[in-house]
MIDOSE-1310 file (N, C-alpha, C; in nm, 2 decimals, decimal comma, always signed):
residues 171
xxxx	-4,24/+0,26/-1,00/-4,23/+0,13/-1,05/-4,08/+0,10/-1,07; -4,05/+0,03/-1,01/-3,88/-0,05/-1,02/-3,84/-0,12/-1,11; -3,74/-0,05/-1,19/-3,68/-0,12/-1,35/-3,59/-0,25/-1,24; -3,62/-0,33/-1,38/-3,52/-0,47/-1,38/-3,40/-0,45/-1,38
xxxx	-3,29/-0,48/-1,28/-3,14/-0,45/-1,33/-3,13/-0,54/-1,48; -3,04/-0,50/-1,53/-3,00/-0,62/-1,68/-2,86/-0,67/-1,65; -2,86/-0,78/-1,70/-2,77/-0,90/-1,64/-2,62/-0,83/-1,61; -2,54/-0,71/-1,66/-2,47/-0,64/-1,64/-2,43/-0,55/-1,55
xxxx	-2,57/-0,50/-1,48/-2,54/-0,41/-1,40/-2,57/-0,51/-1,27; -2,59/-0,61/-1,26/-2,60/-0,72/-1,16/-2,48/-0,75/-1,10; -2,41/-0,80/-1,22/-2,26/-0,87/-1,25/-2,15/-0,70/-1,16; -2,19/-0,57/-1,21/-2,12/-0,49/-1,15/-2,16/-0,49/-0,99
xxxx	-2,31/-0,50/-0,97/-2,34/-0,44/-0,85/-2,25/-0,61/-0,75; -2,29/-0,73/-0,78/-2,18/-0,85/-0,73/-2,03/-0,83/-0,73; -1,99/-0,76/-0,78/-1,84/-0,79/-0,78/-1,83/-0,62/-0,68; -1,91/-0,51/-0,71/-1,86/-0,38/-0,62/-1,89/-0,44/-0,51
xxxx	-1,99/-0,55/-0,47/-2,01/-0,57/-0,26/-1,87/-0,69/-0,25; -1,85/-0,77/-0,34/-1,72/-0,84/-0,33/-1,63/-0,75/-0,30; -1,55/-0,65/-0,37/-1,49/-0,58/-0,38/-1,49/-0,54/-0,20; -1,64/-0,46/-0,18/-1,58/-0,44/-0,04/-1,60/-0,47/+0,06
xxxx	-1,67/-0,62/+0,03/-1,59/-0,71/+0,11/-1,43/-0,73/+0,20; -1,38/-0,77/+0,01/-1,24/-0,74/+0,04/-1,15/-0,63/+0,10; -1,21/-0,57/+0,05/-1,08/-0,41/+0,04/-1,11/-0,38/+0,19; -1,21/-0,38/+0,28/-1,19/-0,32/+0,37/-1,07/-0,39/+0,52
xxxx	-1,10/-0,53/+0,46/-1,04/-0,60/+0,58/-0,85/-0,53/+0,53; -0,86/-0,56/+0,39/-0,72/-0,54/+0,35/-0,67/-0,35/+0,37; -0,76/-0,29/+0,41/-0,72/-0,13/+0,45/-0,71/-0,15/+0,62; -0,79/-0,25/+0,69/-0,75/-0,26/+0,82/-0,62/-0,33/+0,86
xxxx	-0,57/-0,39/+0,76/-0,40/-0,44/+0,78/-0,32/-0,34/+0,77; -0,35/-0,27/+0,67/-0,24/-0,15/+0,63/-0,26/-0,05/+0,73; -0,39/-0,01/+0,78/-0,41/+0,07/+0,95/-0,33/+0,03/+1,01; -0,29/-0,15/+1,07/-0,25/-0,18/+1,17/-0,14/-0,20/+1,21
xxxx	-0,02/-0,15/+1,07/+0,12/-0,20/+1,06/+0,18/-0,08/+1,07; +0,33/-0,09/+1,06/+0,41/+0,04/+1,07/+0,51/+0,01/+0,98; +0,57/-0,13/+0,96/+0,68/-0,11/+0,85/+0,63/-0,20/+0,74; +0,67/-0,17/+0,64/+0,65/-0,28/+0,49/+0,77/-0,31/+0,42
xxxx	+0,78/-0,41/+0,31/+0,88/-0,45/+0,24/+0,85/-0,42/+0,09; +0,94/-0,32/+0,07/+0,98/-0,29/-0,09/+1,03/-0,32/-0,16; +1,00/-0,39/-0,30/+1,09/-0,42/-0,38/+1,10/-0,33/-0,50; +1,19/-0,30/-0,55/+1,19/-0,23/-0,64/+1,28/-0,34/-0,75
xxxx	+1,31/-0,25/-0,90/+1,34/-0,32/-1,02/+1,46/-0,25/-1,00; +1,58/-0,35/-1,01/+1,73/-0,26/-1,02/+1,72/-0,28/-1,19; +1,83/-0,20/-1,18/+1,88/-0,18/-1,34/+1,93/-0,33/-1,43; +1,97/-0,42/-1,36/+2,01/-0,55/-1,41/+1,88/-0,60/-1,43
xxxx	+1,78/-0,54/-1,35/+1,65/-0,63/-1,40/+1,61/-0,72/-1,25; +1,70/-0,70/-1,18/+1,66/-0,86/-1,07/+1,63/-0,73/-0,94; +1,52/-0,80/-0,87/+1,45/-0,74/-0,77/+1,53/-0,70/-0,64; +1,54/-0,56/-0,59/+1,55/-0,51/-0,48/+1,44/-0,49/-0,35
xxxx	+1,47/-0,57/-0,23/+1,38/-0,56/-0,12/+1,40/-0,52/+0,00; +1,39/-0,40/+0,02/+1,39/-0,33/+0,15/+1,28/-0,34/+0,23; +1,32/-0,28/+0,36/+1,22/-0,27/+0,47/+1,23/-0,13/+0,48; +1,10/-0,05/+0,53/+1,10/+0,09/+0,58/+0,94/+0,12/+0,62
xxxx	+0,97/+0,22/+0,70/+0,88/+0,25/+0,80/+0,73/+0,29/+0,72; +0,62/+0,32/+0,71/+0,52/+0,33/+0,64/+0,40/+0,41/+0,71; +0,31/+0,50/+0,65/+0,20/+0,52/+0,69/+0,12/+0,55/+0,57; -0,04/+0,55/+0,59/-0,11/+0,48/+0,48/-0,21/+0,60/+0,50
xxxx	-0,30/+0,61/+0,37/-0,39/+0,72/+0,40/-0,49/+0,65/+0,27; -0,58/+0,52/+0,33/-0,67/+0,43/+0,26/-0,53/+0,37/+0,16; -0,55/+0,36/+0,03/-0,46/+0,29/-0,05/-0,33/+0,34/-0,13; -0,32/+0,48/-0,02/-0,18/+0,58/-0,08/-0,08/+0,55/+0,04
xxxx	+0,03/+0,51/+0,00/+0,12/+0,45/+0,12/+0,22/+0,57/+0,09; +0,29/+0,63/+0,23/+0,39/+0,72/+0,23/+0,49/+0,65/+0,33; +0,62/+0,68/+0,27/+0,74/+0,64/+0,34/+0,86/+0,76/+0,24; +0,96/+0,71/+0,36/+1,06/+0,79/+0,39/+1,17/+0,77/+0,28
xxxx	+1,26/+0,82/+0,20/+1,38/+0,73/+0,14/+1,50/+0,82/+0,15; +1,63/+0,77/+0,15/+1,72/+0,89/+0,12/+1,76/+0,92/-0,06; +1,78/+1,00/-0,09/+1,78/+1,00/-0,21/+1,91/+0,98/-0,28; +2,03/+0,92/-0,16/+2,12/+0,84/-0,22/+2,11/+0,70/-0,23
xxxx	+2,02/+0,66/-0,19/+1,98/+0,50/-0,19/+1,96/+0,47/-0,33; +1,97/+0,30/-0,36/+1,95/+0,22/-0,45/+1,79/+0,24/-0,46; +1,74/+0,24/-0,38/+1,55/+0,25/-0,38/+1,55/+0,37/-0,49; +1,62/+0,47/-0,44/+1,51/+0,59/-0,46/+1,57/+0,57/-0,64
xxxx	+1,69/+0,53/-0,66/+1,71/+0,55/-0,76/+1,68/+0,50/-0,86; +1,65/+0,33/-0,79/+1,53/+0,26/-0,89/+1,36/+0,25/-0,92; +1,34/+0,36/-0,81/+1,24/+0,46/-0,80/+1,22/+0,53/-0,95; +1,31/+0,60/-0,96/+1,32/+0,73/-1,06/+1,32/+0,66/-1,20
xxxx	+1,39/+0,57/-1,22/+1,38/+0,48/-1,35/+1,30/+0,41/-1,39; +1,21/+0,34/-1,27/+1,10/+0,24/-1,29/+0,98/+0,25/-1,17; +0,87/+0,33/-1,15/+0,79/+0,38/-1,11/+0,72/+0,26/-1,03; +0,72/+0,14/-1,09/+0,66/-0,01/-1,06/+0,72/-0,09/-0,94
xxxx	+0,66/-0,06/-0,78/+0,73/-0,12/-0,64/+0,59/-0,24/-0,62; +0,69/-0,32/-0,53/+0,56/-0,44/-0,47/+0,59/-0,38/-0,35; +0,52/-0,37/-0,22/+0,48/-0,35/-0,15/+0,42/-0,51/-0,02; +0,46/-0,56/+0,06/+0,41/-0,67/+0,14/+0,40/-0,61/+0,27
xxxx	+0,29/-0,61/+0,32/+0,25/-0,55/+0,49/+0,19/-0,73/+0,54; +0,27/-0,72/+0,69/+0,17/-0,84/+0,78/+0,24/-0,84/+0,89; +0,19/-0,89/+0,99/+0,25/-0,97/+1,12/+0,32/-1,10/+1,13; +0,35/-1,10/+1,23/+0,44/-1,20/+1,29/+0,31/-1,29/+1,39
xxxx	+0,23/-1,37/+1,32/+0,13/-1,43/+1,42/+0,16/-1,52/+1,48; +0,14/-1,57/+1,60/+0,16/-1,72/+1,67/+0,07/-1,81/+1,64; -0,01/-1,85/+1,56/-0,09/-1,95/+1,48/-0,06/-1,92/+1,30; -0,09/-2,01/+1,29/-0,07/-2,00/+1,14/-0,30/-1,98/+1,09
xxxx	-0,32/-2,01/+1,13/-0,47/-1,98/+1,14/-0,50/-1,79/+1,16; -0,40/-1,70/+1,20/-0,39/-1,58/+1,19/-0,32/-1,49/+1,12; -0,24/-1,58/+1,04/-0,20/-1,45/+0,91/-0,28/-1,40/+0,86; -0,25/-1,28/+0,83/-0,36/-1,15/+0,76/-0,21/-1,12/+0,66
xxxx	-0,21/-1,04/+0,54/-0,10/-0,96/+0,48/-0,16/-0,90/+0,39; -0,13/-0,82/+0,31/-0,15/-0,75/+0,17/+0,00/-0,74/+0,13; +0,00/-0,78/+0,02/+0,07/-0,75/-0,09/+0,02/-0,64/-0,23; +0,07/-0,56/-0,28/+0,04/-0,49/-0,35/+0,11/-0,44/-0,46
xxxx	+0,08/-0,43/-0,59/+0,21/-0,38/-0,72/+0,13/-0,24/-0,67; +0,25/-0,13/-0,69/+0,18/-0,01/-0,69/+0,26/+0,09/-0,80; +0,22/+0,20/-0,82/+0,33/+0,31/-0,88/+0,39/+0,43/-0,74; +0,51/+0,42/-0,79/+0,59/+0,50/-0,60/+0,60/+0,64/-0,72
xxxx	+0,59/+0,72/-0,61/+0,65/+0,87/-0,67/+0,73/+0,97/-0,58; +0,75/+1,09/-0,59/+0,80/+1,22/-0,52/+0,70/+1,23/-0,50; +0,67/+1,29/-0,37/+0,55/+1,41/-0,32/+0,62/+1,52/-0,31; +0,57/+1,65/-0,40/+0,60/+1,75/-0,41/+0,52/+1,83/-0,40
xxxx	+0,39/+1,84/-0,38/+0,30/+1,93/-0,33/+0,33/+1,95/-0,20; +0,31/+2,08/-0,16/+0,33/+2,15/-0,03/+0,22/+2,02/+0,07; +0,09/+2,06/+0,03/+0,02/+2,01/+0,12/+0,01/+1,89/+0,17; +0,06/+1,81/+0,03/+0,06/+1,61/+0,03/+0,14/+1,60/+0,14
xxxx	+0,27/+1,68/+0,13/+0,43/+1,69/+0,22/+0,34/+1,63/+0,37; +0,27/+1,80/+0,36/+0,28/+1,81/+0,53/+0,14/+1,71/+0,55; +0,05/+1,62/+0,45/-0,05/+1,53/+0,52/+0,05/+1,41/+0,51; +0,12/+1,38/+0,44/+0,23/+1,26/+0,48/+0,28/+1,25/+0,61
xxxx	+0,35/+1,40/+0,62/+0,48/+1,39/+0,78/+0,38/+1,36/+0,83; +0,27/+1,45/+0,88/+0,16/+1,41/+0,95/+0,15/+1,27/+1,00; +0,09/+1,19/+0,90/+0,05/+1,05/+0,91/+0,18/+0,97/+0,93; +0,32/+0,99/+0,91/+0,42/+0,93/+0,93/+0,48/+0,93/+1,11
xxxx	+0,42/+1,09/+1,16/+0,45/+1,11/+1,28/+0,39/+1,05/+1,38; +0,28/+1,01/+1,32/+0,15/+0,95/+1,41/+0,18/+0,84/+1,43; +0,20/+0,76/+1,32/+0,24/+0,62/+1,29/+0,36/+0,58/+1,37; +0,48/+0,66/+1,38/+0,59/+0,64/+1,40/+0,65/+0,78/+1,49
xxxx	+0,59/+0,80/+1,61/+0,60/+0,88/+1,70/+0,77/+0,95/+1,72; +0,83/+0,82/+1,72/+1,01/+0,86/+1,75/+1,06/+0,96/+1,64; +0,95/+1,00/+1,53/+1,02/+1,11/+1,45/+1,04/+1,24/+1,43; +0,90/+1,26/+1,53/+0,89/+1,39/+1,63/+1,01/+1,46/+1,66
xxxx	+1,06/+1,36/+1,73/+1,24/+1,40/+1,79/+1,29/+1,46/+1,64; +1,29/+1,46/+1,55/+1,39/+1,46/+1,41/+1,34/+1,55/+1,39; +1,18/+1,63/+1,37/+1,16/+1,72/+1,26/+1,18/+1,68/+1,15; +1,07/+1,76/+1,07/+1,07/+1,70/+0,91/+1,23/+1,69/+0,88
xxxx	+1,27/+1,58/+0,77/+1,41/+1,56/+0,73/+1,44/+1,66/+0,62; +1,54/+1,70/+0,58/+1,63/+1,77/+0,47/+1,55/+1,73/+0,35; +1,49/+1,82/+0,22/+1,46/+1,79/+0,14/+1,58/+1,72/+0,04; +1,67/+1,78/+0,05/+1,80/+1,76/-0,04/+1,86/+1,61/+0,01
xxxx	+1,86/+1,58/+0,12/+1,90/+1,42/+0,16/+1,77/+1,36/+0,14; +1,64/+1,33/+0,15/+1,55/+1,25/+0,14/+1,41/+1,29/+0,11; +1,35/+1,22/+0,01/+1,25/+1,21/-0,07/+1,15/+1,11/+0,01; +1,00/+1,22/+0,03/+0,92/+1,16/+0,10/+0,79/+1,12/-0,05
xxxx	+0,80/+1,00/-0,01/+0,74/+0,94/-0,12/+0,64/+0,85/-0,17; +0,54/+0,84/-0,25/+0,40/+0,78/-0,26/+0,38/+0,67/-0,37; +0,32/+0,61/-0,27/+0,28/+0,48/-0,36/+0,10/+0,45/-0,34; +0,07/+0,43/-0,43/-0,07/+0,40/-0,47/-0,11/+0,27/-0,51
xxxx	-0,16/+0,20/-0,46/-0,19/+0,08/-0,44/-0,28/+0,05/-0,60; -0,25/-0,03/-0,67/-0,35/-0,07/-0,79/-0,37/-0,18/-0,80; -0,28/-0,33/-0,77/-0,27/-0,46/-0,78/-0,29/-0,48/-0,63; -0,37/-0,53/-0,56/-0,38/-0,61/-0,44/-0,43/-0,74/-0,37
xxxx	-0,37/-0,76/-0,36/-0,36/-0,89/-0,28/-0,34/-0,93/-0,12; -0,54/-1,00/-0,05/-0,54/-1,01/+0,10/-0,47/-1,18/+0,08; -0,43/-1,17/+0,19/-0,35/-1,33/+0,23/-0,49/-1,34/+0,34; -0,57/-1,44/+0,41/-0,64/-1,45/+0,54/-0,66/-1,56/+0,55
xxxx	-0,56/-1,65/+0,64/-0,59/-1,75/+0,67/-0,66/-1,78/+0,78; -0,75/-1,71/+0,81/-0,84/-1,72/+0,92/-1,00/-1,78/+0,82; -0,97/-1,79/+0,72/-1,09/-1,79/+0,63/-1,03/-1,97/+0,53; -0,90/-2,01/+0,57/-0,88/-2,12/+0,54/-0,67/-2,10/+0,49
xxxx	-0,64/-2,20/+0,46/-0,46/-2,22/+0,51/-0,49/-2,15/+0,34; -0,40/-2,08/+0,33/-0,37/-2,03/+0,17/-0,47/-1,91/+0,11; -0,54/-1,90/+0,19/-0,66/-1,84/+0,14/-0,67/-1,66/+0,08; -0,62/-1,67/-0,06/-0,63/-1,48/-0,11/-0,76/-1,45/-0,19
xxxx	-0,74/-1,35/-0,20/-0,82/-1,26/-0,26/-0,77/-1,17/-0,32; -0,78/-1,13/-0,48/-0,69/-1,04/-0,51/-0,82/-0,95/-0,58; -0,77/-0,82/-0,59/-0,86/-0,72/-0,63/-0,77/-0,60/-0,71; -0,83/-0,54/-0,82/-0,76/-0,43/-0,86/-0,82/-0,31/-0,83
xxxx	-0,77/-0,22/-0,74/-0,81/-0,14/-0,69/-0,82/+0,02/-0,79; -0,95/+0,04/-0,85/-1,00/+0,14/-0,90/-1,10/+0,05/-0,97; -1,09/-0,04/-1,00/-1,18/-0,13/-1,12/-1,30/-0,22/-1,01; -1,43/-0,20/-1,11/-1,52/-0,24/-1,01/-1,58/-0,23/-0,85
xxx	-1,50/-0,08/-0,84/-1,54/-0,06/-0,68/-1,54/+0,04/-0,64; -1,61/+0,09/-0,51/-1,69/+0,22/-0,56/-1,54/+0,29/-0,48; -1,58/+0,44/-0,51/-1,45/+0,54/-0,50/-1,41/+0,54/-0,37
């Protein structure tokens, strides 16, 4: 005999197929790209935004920094980066992006290291040539997606969807 959901586990089970709805189109953007835009918090408070190269492993983004940069340093102070991935489309009816608040860190586990280079090499083949970089000049580093945001205007001009990624959706 089949119990009745109650009006709560309805409302969960609606929002987890919303959810991945969302989330998947928004993991196939971040599959499809190579570089993203970083902003970090400088110390005056007013936003820093770089570009740098990226590879993604579902909602854990890895990229490259040197560890004399302004990034890494407003890294170390303030854990809290936005994150913007998209193309360059020839219709405006084809922008796709994600935007995302995330927390950035050091990867210092042996094994994270080498599934990062990994996915960084793949992603961005010309670094092959380099060999992993100098630990002492550059910090290979993780960001975890928690605030997100799909841009798809293939679904109408303006059109997001934002979702918090761990809440309401399955693992």
């Amino acid at each position: 005999m089949r119990e009745e959901m109650s009006s709560e586990e309805a409302l969960l089970a609606k929002r987890t197929w919303r959810s991945l709805d969302v989330l998947q189109p928004a993991i196939e953007i971040l599959d499809a790209h190579r570089t993203m835009a970083v902003s970090t918090i400088r110390p005056d408070g007013w936003p820093q935004t770089t570009i740098v190269g990226y590879a993604n492993n579902g909602w854990t983004v890895y990229f490259l920094i040197f560890r004399s940069s302004q990034k890494f340093t407003n890294i170390q102070r303030d854990d809290r980066i936005s994150i913007a991935i998209g193309g360059d489309p020839n219709y405006l009816s084809d922008i796709k992006a994600v935007y995302a608040g995330a927390h950035a860190s050091e990867v210092t586990d042996a094994n994270e290291r080498t599934l990062a280079w990994t996915l960084l090499v793949q992603r961005h083949p010309n670094l092959a040539d380099f060999g992993q970089p100098d630990q002492t000049e550059t910090a290979l580093m993780r960001a975890v997606c928690k605030y997100v945001s799909i841009l798809d205007y293939s679904q109408g001009i303006g059109h997001t969807e934002e979702v918090t990624v761990g809440e309401n959706e399955p693992g």
